[in-house]
C-alpha positions, 0 to 999 in steps of 0.5 A: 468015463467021459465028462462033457461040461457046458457052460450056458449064459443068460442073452439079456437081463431079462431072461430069469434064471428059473428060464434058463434052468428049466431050459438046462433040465430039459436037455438034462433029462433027455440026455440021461435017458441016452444008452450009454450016459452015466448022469447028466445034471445042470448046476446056476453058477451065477445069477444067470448063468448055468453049467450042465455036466453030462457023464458017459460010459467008457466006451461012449463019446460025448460029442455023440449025446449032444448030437443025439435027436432027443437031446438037440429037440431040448436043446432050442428051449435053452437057445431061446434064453441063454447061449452056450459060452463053453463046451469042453470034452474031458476024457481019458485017452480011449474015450478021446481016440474014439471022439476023434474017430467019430468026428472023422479027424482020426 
């Protein structure tokens, strides 16, 4: 299992949160329908600001969902009323070899 947690953040006080989380269900639905993607789901941290986790399969790397065509369509929605202020991978040792191998670091 590999965990990519984003955090997202409101551009201006103007954006409501329902904006913003509308937004982070949109690429929460189109990263669950991805092979390989266990569960993605979007909590509001704070007024303003929201955090998406998107769980994946053992032999599934993160980097490779958000990357995924349906997933960065849903994505501008989010872009128009918040921007994203964290991405973080958490990954066993596997998963994270085979993240470096995709990125062609490795």
């Amino acid at each position: 299992m590999a965990l990519a947690y984003l955090t997202w953040e409101a551009r201006d006080a103007k954006h409501a949160f329902a904006d913003i989380g509308w937004g982070a269900l949109a690429v929460c639905r189109e990263a669950r329908a991805v092979d390989g993607v266990a569960d993605a789901r979007s909590w509001g941290q704070t007024v303003g600001r929201v955090a998406i986790l998107i769980e994946t399969a053992p032999d599934v790397a993160p980097s490779l969902v958000s990357a995924n065509a349906e997933v960065v369509k849903a994505t501008p929605a989010l872009n128009k009323v918040a921007r994203n202020v964290d991405y973080q991978t958490w990954a066993d040792p596997r998963v994270a070899a085979k993240n470096m191998e995709a990125s062609g670091v490795a």
